[in-house]
N, C-alpha and C positions, 0 to 999 in steps of 0.2 A: 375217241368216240367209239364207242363200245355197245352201241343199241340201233337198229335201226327200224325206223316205224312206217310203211305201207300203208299207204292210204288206196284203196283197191275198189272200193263202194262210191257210188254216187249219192248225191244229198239228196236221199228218201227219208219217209215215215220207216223207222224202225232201222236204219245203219244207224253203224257206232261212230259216223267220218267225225261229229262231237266230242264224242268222247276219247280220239284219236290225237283231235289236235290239243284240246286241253291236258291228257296227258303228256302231249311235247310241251306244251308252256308252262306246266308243272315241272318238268324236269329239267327245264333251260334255267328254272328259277331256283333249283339247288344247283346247279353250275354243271350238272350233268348233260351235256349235250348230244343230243342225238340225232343221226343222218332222216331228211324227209324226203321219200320220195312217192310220186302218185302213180300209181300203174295202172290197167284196166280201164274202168269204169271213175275209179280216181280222179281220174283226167279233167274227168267233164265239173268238178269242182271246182278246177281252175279256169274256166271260159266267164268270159266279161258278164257280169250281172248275173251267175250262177250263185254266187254264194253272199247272203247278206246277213246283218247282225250280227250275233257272239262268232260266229264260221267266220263272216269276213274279218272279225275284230282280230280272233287269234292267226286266222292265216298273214294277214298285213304285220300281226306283231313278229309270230317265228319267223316268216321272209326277210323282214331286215332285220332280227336279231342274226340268226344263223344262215338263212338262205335255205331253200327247197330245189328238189330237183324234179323231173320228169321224165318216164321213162317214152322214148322217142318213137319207138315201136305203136306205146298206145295210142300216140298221136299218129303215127302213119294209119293205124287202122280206122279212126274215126276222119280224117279227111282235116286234122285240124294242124295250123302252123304256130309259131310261137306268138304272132301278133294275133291270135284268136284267145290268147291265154292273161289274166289277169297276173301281173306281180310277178313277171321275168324270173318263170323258175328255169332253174338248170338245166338241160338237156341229155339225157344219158341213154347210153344203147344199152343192149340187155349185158353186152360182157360186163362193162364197167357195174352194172348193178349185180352180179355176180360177185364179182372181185369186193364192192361194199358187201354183201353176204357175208363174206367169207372172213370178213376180218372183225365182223361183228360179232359178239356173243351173246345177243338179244335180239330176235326179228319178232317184232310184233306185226301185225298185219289186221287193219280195219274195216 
């Protein structure tokens, strides 16, 4: 896994968090798999009844294809727990999303 793709926006008029996640299921679909993780404002994509339609269709597809993570921080700062979050993403502190940085050779960020 050689790309990692930030989902950093929340689902407004005019983010690309669409154009974000269809590029990861474009890219799980040549076999090239890439780490997901929501940071920021990200987050709040993932909270129950936040994202619906093609968002909810690709988020549900990449979660059990590959699995998603969450960075832990952005949930400390919005007040939210893992059972406020749709589709049990992974939980990670800033090191460890550091450490995926770094062995990445692709950070995209949405």
């Amino acid at each position: 896994m050689d790309t990692l793709i930030m989902i950093k926006s929340r689902i407004d008029v005019g983010t690309r968090v669409e154009e974000g996640l269809r590029l990861a299921a474009a890219m799980i679909g040549m076999d090239h798999i890439p780490r997901i993780v929501f940071i920021d404002d990200g987050v709040e994509c993932l909270l129950h009844g936040n994202s619906g339609g093609v968002i909810l269709d690709y988020l549900s597809t990449i979660s059990s294809l590959i699995g998603i993570h969450v960075l832990s921080e952005s949930m400390i700062e919005r007040g939210l727990k893992l059972e406020d979050l749709d589709l049990k993403p992974s939980p990670i502190d800033t090191e460890q999303l550091v450490e995926m940085m770094i062995e990445c050779k692709i950070i995209i960020a949405f």
